[in-house]
MMTF fields as JSON, N, C-alpha, C and O atoms, coordinates in Angstrom:
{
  "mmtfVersion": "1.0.0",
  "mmtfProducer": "UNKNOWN",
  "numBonds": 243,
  "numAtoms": 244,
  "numGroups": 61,
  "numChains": 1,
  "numModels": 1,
  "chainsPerModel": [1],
  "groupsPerChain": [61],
  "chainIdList": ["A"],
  "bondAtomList": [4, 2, 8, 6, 12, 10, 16, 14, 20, 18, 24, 22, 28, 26, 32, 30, 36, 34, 40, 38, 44, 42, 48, 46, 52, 50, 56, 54, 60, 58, 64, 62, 68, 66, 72, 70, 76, 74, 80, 78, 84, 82, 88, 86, 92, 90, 96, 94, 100, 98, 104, 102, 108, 106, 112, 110, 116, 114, 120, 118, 124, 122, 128, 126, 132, 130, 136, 134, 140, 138, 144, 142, 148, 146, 152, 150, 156, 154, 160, 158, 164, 162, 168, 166, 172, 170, 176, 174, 180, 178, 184, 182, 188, 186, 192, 190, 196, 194, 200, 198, 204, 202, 208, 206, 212, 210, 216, 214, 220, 218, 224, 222, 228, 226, 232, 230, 236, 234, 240, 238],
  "bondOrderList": [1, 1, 1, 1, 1, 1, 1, 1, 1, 1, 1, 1, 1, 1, 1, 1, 1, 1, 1, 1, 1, 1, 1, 1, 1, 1, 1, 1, 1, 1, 1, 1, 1, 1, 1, 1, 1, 1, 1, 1, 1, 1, 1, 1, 1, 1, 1, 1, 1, 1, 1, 1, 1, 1, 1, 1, 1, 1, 1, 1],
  "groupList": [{"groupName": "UNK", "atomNameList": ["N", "CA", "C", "O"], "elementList": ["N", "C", "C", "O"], "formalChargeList": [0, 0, 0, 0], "bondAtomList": [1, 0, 2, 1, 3, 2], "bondOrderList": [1, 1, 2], "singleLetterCode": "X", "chemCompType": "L-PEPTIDE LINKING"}],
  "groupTypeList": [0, 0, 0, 0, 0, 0, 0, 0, 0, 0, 0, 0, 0, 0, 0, 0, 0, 0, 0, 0, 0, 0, 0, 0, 0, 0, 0, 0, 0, 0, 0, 0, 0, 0, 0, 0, 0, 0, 0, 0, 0, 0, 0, 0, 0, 0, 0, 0, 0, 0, 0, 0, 0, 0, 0, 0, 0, 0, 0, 0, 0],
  "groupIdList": [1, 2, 3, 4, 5, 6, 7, 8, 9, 10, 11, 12, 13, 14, 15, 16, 17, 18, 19, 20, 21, 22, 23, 24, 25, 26, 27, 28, 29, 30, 31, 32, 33, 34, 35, 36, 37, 38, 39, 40, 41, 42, 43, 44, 45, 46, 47, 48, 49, 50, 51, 52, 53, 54, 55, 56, 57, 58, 59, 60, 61],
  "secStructList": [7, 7, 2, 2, 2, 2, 2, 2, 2, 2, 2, 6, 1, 1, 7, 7, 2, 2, 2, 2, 2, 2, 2, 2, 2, 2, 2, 2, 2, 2, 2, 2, 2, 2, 2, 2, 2, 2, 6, 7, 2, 2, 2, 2, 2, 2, 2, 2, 2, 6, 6, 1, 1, 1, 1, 1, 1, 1, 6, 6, 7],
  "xCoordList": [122.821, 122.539, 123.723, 124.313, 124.0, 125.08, 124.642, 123.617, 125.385, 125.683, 125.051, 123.927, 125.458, 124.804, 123.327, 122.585, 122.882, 121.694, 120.529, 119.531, 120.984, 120.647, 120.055, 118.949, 120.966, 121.133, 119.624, 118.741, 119.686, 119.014, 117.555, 116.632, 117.249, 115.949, 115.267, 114.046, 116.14, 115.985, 115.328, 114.34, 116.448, 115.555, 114.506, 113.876, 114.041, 112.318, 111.296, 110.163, 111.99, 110.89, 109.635, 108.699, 110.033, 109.23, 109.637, 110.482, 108.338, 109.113, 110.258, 109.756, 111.157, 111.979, 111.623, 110.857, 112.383, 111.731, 111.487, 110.334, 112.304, 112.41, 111.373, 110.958, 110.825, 109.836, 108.326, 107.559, 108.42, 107.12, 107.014, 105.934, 108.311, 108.075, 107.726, 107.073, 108.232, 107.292, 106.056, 105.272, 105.489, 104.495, 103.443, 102.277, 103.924, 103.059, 103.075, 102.045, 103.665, 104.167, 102.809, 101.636, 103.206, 102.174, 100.801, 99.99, 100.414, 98.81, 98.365, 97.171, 99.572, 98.491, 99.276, 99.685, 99.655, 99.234, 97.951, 97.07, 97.791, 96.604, 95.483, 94.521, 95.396, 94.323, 94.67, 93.613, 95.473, 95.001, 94.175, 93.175, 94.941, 94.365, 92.744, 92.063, 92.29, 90.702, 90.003, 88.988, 90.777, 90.066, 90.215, 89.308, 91.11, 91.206, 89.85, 89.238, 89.586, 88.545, 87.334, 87.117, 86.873, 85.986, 85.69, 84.498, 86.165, 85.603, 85.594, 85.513, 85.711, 85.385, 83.881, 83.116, 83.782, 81.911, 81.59, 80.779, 82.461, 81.968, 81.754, 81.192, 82.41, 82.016, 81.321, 81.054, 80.721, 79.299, 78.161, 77.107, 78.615, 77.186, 77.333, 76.264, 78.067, 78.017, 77.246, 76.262, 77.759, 77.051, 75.884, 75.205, 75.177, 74.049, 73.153, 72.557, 73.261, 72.911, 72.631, 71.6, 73.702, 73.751, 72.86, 72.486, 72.431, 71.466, 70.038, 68.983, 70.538, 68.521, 68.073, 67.061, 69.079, 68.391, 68.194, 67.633, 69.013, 68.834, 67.536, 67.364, 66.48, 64.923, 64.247, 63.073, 64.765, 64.043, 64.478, 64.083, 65.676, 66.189, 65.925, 66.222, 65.057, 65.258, 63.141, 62.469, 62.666, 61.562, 60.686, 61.161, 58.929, 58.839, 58.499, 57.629, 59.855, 59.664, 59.175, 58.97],
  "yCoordList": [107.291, 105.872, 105.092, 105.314, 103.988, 103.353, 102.041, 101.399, 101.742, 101.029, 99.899, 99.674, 99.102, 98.117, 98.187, 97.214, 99.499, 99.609, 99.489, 98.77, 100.367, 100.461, 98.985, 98.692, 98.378, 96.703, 95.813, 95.228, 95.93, 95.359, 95.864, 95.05, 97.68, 97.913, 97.476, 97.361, 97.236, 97.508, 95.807, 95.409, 95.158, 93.438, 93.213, 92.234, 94.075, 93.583, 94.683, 95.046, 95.023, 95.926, 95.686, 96.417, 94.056, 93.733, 92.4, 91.79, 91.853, 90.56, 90.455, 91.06, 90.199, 90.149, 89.361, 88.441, 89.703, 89.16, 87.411, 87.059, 86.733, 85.352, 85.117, 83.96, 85.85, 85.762, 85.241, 84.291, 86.706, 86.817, 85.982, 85.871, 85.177, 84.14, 82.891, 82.089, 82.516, 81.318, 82.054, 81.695, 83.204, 83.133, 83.313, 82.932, 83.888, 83.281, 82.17, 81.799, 81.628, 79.794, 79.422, 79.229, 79.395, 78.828, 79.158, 78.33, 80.376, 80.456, 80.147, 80.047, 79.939, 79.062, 78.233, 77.953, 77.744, 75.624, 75.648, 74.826, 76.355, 76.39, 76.556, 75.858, 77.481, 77.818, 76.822, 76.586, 76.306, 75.112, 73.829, 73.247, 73.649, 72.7, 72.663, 71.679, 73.665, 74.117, 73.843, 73.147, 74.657, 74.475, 72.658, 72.191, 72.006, 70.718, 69.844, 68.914, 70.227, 69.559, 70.595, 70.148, 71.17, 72.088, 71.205, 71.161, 70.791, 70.095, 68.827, 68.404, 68.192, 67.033, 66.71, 67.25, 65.671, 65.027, 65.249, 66.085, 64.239, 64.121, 65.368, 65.147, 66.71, 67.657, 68.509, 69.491, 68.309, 68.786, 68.263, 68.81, 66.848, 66.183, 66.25, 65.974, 66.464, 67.004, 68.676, 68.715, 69.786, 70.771, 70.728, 71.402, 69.585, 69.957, 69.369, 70.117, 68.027, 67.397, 68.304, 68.37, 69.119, 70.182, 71.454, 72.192, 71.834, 72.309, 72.143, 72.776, 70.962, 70.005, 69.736, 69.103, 70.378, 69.977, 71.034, 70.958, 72.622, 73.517, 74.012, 74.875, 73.795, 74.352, 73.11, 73.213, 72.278, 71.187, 71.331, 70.552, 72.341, 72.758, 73.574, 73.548, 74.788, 76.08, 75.494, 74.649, 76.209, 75.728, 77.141, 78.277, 76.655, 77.425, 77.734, 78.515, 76.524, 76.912, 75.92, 76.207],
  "zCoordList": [108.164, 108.311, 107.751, 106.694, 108.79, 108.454, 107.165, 107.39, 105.982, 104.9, 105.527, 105.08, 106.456, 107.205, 107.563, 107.435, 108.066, 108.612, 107.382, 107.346, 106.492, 104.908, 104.361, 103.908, 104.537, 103.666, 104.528, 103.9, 105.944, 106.5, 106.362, 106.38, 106.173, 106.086, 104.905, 104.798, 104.011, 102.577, 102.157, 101.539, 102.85, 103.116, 103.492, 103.094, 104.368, 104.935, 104.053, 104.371, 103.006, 102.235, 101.371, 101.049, 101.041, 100.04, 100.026, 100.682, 98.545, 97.999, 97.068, 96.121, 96.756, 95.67, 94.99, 95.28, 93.422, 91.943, 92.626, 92.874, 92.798, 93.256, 94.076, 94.032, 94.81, 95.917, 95.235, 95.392, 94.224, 93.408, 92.333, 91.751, 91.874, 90.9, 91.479, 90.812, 93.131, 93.54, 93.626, 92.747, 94.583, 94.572, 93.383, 93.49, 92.314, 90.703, 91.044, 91.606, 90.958, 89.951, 91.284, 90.963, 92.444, 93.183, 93.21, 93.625, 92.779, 92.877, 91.622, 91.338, 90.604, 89.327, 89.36, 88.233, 90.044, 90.204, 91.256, 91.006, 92.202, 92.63, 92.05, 92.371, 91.116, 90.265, 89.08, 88.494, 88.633, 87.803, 88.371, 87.949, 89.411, 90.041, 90.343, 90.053, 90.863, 90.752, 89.763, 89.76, 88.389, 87.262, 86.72, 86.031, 87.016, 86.629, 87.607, 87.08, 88.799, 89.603, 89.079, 87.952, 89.174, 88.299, 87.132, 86.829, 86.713, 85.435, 84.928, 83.775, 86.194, 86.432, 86.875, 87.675, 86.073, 85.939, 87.483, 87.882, 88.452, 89.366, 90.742, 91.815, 90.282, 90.752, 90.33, 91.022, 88.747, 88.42, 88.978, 89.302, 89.057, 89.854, 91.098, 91.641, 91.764, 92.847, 93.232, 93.971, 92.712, 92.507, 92.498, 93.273, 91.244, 91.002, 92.536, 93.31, 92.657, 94.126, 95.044, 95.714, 95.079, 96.268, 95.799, 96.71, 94.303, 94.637, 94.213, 94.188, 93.888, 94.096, 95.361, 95.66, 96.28, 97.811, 98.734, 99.827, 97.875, 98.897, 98.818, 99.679, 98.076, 98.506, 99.273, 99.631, 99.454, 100.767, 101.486, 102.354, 102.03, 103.184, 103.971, 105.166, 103.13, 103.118, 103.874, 103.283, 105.111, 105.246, 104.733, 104.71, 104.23, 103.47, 102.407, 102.023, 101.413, 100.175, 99.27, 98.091]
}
């Protein structure tokens, strides 16, 4: 195998370190972000709304 051919397989092998440090950095700003709306009043009361209504939904119960 030619030096060239080498270089090119070797590129589509994976992520490199740089790759995997955006993709950290990005799934916890994502996951902060969750946890920052998560704990906000107005998506507890939301939650709860949503399930003070799923047994009047549900016929039955």
């Amino acid at each position: 195998m030619k030096p060239s051919q080498f270089r090119a397989r070797r590129s589509e092998r994976g992520m490199t370190t740089a790759e995997y440090t955006v993709g950290t950095l990005g799934a916890c700003t994502v996951g902060g972000v969750l946890v920052k709306i998560g704990q906000s009043e107005w998506f507890g009361d939301l939650v709860k709304d949503l399930l003070d209504k799923i047994p009047g939904m549900i016929p039955g119960l």
